[in-house]
Every structure is written in C-alpha cells, then in structure tokens.
MDAnalysis code that builds the backbone (N, CA, C; Angstrom):
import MDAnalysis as mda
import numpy as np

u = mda.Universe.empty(369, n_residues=123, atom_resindex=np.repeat(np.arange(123), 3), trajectory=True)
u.add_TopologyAttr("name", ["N", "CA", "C"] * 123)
u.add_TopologyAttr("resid", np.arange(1, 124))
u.add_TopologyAttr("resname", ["UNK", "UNK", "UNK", "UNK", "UNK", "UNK", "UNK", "UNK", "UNK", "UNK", "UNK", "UNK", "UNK", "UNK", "UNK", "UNK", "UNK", "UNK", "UNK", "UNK", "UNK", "UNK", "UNK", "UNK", "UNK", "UNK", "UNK", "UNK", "UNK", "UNK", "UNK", "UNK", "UNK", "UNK", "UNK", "UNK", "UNK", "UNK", "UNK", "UNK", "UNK", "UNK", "UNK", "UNK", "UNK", "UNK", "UNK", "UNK", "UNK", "UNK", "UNK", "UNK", "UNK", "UNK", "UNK", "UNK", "UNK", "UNK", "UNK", "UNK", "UNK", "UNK", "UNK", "UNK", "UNK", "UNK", "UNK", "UNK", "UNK", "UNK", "UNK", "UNK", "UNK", "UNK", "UNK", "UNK", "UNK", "UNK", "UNK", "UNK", "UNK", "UNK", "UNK", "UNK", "UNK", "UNK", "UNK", "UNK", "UNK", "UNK", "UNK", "UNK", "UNK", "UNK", "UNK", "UNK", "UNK", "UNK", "UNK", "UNK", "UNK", "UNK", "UNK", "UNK", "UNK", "UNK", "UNK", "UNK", "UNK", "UNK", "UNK", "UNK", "UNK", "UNK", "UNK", "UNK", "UNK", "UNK", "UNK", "UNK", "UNK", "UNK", "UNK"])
u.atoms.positions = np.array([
    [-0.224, -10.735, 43.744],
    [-0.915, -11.237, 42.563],
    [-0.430, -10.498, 41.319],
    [0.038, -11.181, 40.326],
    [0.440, -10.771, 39.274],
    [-0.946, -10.163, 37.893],
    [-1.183, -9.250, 37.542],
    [-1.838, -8.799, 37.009],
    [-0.561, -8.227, 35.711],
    [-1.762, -8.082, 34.191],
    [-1.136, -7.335, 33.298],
    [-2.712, -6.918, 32.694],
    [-2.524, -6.001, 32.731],
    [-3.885, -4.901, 31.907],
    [-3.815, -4.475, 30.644],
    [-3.729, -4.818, 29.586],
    [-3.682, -4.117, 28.181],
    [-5.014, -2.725, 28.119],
    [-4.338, -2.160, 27.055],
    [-5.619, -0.799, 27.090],
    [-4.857, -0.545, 25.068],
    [-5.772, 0.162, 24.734],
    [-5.241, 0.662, 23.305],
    [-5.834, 0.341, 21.861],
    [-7.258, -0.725, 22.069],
    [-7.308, -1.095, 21.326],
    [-8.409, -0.509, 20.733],
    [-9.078, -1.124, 19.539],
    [-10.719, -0.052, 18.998],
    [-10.972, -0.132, 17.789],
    [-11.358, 0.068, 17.216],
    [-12.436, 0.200, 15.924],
    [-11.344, 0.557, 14.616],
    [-10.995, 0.348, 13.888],
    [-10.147, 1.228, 12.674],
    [-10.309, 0.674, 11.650],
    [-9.637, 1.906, 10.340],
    [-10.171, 1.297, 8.953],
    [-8.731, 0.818, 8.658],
    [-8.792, -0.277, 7.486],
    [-7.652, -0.791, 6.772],
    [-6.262, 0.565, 6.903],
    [-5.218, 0.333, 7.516],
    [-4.252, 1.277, 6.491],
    [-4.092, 2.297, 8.395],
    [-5.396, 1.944, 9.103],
    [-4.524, 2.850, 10.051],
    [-3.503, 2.350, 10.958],
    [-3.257, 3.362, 12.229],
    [-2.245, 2.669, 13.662],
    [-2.671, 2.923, 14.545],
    [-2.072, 1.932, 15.994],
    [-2.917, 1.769, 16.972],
    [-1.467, 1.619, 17.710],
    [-1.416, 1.990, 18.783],
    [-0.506, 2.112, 19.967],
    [-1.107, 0.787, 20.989],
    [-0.912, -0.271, 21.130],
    [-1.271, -1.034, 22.166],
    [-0.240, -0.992, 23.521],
    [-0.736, -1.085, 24.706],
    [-0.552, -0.859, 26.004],
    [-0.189, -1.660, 26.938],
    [0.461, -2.583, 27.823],
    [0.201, -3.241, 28.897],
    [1.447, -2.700, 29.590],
    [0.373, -2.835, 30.957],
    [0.832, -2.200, 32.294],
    [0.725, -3.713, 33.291],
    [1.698, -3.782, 33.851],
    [2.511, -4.748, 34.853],
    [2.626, -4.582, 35.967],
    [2.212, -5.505, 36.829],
    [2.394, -5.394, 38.669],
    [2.305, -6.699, 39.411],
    [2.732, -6.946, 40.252],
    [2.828, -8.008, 41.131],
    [3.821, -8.629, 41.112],
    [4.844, -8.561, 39.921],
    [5.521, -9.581, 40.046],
    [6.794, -9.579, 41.049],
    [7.472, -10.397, 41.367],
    [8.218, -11.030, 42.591],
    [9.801, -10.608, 42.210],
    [9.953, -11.096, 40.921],
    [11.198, -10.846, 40.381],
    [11.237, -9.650, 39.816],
    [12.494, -8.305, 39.781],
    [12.360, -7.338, 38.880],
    [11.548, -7.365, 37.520],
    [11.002, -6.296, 37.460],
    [9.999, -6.691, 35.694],
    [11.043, -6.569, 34.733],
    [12.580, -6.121, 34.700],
    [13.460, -5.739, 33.925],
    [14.157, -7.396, 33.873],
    [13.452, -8.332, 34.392],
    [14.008, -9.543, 34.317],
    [13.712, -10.634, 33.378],
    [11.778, -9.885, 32.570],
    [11.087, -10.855, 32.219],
    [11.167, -10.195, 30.733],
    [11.088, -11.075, 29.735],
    [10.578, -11.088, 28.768],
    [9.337, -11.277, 28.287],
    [8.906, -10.415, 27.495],
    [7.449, -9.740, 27.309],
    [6.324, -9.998, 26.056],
    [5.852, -10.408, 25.906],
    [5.286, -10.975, 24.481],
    [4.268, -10.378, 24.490],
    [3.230, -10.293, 22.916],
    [2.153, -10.110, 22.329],
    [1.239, -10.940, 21.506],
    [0.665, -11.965, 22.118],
    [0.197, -13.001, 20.937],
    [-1.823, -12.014, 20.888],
    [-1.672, -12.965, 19.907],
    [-3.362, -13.009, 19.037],
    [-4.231, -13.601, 18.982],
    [-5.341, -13.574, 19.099],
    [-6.088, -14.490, 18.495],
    [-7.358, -14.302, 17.828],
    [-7.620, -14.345, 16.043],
    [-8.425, -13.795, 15.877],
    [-9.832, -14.868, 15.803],
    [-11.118, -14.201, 15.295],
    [-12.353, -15.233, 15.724],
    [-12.385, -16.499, 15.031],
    [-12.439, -17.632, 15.966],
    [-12.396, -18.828, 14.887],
    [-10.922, -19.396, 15.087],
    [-10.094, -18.908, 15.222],
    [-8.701, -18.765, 14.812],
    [-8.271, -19.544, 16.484],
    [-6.726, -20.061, 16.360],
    [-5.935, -20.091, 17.755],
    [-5.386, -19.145, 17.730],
    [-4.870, -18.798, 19.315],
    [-4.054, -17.742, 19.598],
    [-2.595, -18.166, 18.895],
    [-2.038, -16.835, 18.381],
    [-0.512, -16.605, 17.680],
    [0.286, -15.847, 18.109],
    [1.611, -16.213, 18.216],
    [2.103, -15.587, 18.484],
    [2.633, -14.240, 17.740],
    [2.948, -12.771, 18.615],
    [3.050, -11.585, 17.584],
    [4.380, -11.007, 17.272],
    [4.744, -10.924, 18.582],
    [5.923, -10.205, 18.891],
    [7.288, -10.848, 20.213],
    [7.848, -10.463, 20.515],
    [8.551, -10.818, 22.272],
    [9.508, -9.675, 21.936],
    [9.911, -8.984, 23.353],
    [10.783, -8.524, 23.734],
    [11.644, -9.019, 24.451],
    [13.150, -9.067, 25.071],
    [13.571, -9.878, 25.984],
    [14.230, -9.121, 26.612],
    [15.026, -9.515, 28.071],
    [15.638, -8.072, 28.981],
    [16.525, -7.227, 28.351],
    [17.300, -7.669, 27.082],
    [17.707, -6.967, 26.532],
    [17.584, -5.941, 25.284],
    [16.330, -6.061, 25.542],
    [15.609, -5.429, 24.354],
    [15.992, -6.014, 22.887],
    [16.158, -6.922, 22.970],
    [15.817, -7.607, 21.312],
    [14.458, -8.363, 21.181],
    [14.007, -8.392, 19.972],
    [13.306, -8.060, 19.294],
    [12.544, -9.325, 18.718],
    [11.676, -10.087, 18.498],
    [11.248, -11.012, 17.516],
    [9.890, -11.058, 16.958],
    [9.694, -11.346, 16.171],
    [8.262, -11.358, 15.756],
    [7.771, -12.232, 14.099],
    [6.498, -12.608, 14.486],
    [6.086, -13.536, 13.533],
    [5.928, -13.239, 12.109],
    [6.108, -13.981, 10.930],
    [6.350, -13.219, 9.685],
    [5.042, -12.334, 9.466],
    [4.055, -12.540, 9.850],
    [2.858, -11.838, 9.275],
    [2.933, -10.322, 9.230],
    [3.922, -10.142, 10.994],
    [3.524, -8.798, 11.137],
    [5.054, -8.196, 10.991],
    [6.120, -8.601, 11.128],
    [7.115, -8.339, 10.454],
    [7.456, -6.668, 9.617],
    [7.998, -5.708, 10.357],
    [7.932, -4.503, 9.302],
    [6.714, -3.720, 9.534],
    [5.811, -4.058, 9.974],
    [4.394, -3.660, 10.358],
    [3.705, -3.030, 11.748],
    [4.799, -3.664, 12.959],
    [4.320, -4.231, 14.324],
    [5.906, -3.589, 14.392],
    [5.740, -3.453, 15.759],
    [7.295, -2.562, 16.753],
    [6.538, -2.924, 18.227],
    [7.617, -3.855, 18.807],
    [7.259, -4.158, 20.587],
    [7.926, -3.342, 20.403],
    [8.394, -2.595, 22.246],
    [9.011, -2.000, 22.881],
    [8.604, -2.277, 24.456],
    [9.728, -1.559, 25.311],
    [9.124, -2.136, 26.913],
    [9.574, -1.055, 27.293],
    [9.265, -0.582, 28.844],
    [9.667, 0.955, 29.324],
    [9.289, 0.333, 30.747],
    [10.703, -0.320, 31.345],
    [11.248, -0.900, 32.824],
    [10.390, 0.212, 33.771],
    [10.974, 1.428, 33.888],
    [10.450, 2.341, 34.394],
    [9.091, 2.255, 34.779],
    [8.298, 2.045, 33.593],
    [7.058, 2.198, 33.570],
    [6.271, 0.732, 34.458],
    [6.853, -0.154, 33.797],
    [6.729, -1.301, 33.728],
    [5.607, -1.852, 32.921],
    [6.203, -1.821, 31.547],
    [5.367, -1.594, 30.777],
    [5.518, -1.860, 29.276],
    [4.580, -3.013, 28.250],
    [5.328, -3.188, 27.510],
    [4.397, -2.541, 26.056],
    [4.782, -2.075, 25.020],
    [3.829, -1.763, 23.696],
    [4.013, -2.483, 22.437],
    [2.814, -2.359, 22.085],
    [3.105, -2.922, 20.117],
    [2.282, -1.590, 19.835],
    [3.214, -1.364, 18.759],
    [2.890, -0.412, 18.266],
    [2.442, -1.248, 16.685],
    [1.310, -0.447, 16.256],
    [0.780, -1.362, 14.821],
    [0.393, -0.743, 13.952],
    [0.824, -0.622, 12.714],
    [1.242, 0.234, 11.897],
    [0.531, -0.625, 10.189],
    [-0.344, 0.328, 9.525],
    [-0.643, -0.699, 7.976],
    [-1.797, -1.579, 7.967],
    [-2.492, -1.413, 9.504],
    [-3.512, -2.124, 9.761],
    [-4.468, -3.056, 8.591],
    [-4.488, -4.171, 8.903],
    [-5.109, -4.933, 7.757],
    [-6.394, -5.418, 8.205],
    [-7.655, -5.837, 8.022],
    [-8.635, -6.574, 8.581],
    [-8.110, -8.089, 8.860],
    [-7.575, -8.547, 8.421],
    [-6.542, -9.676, 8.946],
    [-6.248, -9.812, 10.281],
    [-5.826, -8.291, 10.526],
    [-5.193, -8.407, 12.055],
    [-5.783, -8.142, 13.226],
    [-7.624, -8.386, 12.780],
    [-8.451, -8.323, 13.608],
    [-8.178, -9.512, 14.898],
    [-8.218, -9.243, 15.803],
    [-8.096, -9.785, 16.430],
    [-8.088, -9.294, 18.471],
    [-7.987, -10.593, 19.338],
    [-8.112, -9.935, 20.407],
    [-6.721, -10.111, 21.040],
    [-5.994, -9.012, 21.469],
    [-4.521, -8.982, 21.656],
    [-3.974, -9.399, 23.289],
    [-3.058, -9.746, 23.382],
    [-2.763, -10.069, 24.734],
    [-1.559, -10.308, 24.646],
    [-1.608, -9.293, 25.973],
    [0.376, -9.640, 26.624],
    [0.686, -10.496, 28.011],
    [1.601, -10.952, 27.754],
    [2.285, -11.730, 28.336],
    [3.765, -11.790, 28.726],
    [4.191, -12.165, 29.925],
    [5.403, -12.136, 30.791],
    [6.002, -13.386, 30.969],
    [7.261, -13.754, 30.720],
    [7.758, -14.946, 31.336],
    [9.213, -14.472, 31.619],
    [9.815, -15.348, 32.116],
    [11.282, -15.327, 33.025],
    [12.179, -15.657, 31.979],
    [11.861, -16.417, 31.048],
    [12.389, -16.538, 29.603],
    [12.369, -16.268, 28.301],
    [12.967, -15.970, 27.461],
    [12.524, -15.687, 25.982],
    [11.392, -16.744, 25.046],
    [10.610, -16.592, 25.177],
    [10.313, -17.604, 23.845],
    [9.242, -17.415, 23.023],
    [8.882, -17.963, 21.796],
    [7.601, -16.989, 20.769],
    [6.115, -17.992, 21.565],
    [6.362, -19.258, 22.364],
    [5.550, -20.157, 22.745],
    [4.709, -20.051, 23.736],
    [3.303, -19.732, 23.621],
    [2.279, -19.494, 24.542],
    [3.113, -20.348, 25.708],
    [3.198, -21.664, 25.801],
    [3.245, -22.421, 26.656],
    [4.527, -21.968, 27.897],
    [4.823, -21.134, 27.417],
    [6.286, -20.738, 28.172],
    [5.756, -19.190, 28.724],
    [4.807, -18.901, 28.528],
    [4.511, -17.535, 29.616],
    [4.167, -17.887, 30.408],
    [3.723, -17.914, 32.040],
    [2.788, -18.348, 32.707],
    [1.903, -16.965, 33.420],
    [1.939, -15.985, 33.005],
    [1.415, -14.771, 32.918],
    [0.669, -14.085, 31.753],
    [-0.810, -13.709, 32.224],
    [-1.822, -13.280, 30.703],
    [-2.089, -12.005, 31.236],
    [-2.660, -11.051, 30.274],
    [-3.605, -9.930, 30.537],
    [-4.677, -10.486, 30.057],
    [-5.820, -10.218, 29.772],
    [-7.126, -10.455, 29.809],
    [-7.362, -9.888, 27.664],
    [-6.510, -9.182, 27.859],
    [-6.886, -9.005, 26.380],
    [-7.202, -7.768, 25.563],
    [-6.974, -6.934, 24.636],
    [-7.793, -6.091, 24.092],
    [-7.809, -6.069, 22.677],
    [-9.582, -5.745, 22.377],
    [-10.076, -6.374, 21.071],
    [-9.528, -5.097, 20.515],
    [-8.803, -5.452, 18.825],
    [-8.564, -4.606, 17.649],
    [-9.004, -4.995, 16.432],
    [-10.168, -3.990, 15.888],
    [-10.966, -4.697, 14.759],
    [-10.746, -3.961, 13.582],
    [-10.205, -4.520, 12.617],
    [-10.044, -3.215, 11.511],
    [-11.017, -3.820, 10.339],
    [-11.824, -2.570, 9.883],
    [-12.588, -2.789, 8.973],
    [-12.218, -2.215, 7.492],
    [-12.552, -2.899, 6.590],
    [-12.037, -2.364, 4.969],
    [-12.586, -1.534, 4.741],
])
C-alpha cells in the first residue's frame, strides 16, 4: 500500500518559513523513478498546483509561488520538501504531496495523495 505522510506545517505570521515534509513508502517502482509534486488548496478555493520535482531533479512551479517556494527530494530518504519562504496569508492553505511515474503540474496525472498538512499564516 502506497502511503505519503506530510508533517511541517502550523500556525505563522506574514513574512515567516516553514520547511514542509513528505515521507514515502509502498511504492512498487524505485521512488527515484517518480516525480513528486506539491499542490494546495486553500478554504473555498480548488486545489493548485505548487511545485513538481522530476527524477532528475528539475524543478517547476506555479507563478504565485515562484522565488518564494524551493521543492527538493532526498531518494535516500525517500522523501520530498517545499521549503516556504515570505509567507503570505494568501498561502494559507492545506498542502499535499503527491507521486506519479510522470512529470506533470496536473492533479489528474498523480494517482498518489498524502492526506495533507494545514499552513495558516496570519497578518
């Protein structure tokens, strides 16, 4: 059973950073195979996409957070981060990572979720 657990998230004022977390297991194929995403979704709002990593460690991400936001992945670990940096109340939201066998910024193309972790920044 494929599981992804996010951890990292919490309470902050405008302007701080937050290290977000997900930890990876079950999967069938090497985890150094999958490309790794971070979408959003804040209240009211649809989920967005944030970030992706891909096996080769490049890089993409949505203009909002652009300059702001840093994925990274650690094979080893099996394990992927956003690091979030400039925190806005904007970017309140509940975060979630995601795995697929392919690159892409499109919910519809992961077929792997973590459950989520809420990041609320207050002004």
């Amino acid at each position: 059973q494929v599981q992804l657990v996010e951890s990292g998230g919490g309470l902050v004022q405008a302007g701080d950073s937050l290290r977000l977390s997900c930890v990876v297991s079950g999967l069938t194929v090497s985890f150094s195979n999958y490309a790794l995403a971070w979408f959003r979704q804040a209240p009211g709002k649809e989920r967005e996409f944030v970030g992706v990593v891909n096996r080769a460690y490049s890089t993409r991400y949505a203009e909002s957070v652009n300059g702001r936001f840093t994925i990274s992945r650690d094979n080893t670990k099996k394990a992927v981060f956003l690091q979030v940096n400039s925190l806005k109340p904007e970017d309140t939201a509940v975060y979630y990572c995601a795995a697929s066998s392919t690159t892409s910024t499109k919910e519809e193309h992961f077929p792997f979720w973590g459950q989520g972790t809420l990041v609320t920044v207050s002004s």
